[in-house]
N, C-alpha and C positions, 0 to 999 in steps of 0.2 A: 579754277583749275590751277595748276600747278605747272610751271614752263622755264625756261631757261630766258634771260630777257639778259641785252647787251644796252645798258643803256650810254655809251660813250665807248673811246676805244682802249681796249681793256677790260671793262668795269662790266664783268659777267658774273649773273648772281642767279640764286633761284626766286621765283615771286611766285604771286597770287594774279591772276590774271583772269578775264570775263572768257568765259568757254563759247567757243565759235558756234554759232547757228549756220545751217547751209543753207546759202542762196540758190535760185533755180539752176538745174543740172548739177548739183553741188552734191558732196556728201560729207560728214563728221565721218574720222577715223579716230577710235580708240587706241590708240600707239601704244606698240608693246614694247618696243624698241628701236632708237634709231642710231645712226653712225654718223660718223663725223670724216670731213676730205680737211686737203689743203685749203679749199677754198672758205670754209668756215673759221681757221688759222688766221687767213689774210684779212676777213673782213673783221675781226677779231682787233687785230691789231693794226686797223687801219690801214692794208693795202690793196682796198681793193675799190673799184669805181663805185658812185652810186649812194653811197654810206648812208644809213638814215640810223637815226635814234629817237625811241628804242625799236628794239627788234627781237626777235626769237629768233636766233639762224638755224641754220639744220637744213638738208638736203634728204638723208637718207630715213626711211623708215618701212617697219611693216606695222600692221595691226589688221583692230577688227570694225567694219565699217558697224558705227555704231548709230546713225540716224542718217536719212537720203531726205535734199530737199524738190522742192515741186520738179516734176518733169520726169524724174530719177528713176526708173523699175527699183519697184520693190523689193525682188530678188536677193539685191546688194544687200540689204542688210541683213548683218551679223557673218558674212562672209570674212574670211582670210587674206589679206589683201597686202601688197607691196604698191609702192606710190611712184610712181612715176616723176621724177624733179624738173625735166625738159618741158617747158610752159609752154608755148604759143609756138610752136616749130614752124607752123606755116602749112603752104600745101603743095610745095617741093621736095623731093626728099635729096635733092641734089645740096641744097642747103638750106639753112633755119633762115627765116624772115627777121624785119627791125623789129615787131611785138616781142621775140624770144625774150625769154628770164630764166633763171634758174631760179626752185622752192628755195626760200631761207634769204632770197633778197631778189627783189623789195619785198615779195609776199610775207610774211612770218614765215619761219620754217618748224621744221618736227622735232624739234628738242623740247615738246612739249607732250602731256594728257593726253590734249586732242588737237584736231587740225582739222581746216576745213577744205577739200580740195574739189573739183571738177571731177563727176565720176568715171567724165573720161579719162583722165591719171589713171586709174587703176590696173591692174592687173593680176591676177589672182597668185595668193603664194604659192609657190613648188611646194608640192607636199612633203617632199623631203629633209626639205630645209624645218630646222629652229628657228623661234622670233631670231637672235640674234645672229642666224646666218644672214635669214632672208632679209633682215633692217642693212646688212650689208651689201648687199647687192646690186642698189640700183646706179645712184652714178658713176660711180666704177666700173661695174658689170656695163652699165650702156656705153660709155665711151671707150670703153674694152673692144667690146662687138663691132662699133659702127670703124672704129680704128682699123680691125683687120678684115674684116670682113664684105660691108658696101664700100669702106674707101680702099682699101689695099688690094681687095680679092683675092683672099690667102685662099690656096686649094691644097687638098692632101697633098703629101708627099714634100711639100716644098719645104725650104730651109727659112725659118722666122727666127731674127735675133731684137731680145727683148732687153731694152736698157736698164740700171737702176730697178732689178728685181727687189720685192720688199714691199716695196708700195701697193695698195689698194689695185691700183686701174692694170698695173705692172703683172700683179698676179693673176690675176683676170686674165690680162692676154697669154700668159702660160698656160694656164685651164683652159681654153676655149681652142688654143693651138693646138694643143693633146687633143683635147674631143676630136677637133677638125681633121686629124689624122695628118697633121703638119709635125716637120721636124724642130724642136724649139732649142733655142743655145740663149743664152742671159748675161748680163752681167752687172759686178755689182760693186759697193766697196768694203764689202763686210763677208771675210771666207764660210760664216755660220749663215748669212743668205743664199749665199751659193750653194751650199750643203744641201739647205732647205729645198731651192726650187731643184736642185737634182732629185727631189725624194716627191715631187708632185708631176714626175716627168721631164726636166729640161735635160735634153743629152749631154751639155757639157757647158761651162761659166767661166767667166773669166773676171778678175778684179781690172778694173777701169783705172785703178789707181796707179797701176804699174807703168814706168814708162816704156814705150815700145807698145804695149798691148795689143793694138789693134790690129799692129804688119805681123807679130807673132799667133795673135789669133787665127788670124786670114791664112797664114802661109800654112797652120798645122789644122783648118776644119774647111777652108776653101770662103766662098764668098758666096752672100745669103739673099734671096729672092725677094726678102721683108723682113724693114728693120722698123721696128715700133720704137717711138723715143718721147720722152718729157721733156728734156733739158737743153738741147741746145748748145749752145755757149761754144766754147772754145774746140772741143772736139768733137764739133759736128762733121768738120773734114774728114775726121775719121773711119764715121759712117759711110760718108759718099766712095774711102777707099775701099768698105766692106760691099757695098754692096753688088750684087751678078749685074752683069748687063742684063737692061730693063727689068732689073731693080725697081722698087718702091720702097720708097722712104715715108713714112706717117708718122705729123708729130701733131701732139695735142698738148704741149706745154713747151717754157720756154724756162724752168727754174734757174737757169745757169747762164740765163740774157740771151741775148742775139748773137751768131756766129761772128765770127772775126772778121771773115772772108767767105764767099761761096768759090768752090774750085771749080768755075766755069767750065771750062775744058774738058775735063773730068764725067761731067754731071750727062753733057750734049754728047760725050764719044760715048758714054758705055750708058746713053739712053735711059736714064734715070730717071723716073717720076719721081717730084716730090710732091708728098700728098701733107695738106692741114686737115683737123678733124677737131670738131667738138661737139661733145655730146650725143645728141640722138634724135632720129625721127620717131613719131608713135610706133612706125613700121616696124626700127631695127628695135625699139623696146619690147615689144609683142614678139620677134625671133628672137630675143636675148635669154629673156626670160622663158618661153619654151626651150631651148638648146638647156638650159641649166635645166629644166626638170626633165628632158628626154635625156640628156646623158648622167642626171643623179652629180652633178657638179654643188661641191659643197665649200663656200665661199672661203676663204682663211680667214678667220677670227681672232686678233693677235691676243685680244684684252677686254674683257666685258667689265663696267663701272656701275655702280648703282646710281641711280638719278640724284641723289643728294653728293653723289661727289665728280659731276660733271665738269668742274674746272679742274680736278686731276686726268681728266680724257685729254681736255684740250693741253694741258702741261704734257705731256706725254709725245701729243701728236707733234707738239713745239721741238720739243726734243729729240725728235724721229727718232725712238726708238722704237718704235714696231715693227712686226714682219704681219703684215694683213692688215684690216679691217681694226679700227677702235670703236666700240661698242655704248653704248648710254641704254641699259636695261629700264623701261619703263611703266609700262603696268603690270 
């Protein structure tokens, strides 16, 4: 079969490769399509722990279960199927155990033919969704969900500001906020993102770039119940001045380093939770994935590639310029 193989860092090419048989409880998935995050970038380029060569990376896909090994109901096969990437979560949903992994390292991931996963991974496609919505879906869509939802406990009505709109996990939590019957505000550093997430729902955006932003956001929309963020860094102060008393704060990234400072003071007087999050349980996988097919939620798609030109995905994703999901069409 035919797969995407990193064999060093950099050095991504297409190959020829032995097509996976499944082991007990296992099943082959015919991939129709998969997507690509940050974290296929980093291991890409050597930032990230663990590194092995060679590899297939890839996290996200859907397909069609194309053979089930011993143990497996029969049923699965030939079914529609999204993959689940959170490995070994454990069996707290409070948090992932030391077994966790994410697909695409160590395992091979689904920038390939076929894969061969645990049919407990599975989860059946929203019938809604296209191959390459639903290949978009899953590690963004999960760490979307388990961000605002078990960690944060976003309820109607409340006020959710979402950082660095644009991104994968970013859009997600704008869609899932809308569904949820929550208020969503964004921001970003590109005025055509802003545009965007106001046309998927977000009441109102603000460029992150400007100085002053965040005491002139506050002062003209008020201060928000839950603030979702990736980056960190330097203006994370700024967050803790956005947010309502008892406030929640959930980050599930750190692009922009570690905070300067934490404003003590600050965080203890106006009762701030701050929340970490990664990824997902089976649990919040299994509600993600229903909440997209009960609300007809259809993933942002920025870019679909054909499989022979899979290092223009990843050049693309290098370059961030997308608004959504970058796509790898495959069978």
């Amino acid at each position: 079969m035919k797969a995407a193989v990193l064999t060093g860092i950099n050095a991504l090419g297409l190959d020829h490769v032995a097509k996976p048989t499944p082991g007990v409880g296992e099943v082959v998935v015919r991939i129709k399509a998969a997507a690509l995050n940050h974290r296929d970038v980093w291991i890409k380029t050597g930032q990230y722990a663990g590194l092995k060569f060679p590899l297939t990376p890839g996290s996200d896909a859907a397909g069609v279960v194309h053979e089930v090994g011993p143990g497996v109901d029969p049923e699965w096969r030939d079914q529609k199927v999204v993959i689940n990437p959170s490995f070994d979560w454990g069996h707290h949903e409070k948090a992932q155990e030391p077994k966790f992994s994410i697909l695409g390292l160590p395992r091979n991931g689904t920038l390939a033919e076929y894969i061969s996963v645990p049919a407990s991974q599975l989860a059946p496609k929203p019938a809604h969704l296209s191959w390459e919505e639903a290949a978009a879906l899953p590690l963004a869509g999960l760490t979307a969900y388990r961000a605002l939802f078990s960690r944060a406990q976003l309820q109607a009505h409340e006020k959710v500001l979402i950082t660095g709109i644009g991104a994968g996990t970013a859009l997600f939590a704008l869609q899932f906020a809308v569904a949820a019957g929550a208020v969503p505000f964004v921001t970003s550093s590109s005025p055509e993102k802003l545009e965007r997430a106001h046309q998927l729902g977000a009441r109102h955006g603000t460029l992150y770039t400007t100085h002053g932003w965040a005491k002139e956001f506050g002062d003209q929309y008020g201060n928000f119940d839950v603030i979702v963020d990736s980056a960190g860094g330097p203006g994370f102060g700024d967050l803790v001045d956005l947010a309502a008393p008892g406030g929640r704060i959930v980050s599930f990234g750190a692009t922009r380093g570690n905070p300067h400072e934490l404003p003590m003071r600050k965080i203890f007087w106006k009762q701030i939770s701050l929340l970490g999050t990664t990824m997902g349980s089976p649990a919040d996988f299994k509600a993600m994935t229903e909440l997209v097919a009960s609300k007809a939620i259809h993933p942002v798609v920025s870019e679909v590639f054909p499989f022979d030109r899979v290092a223009d995905a990843f050049n693309l994703m290098e370059r961030g310029g997308q608004f959504g999901k970058i796509v790898v069409s495959i069978g």
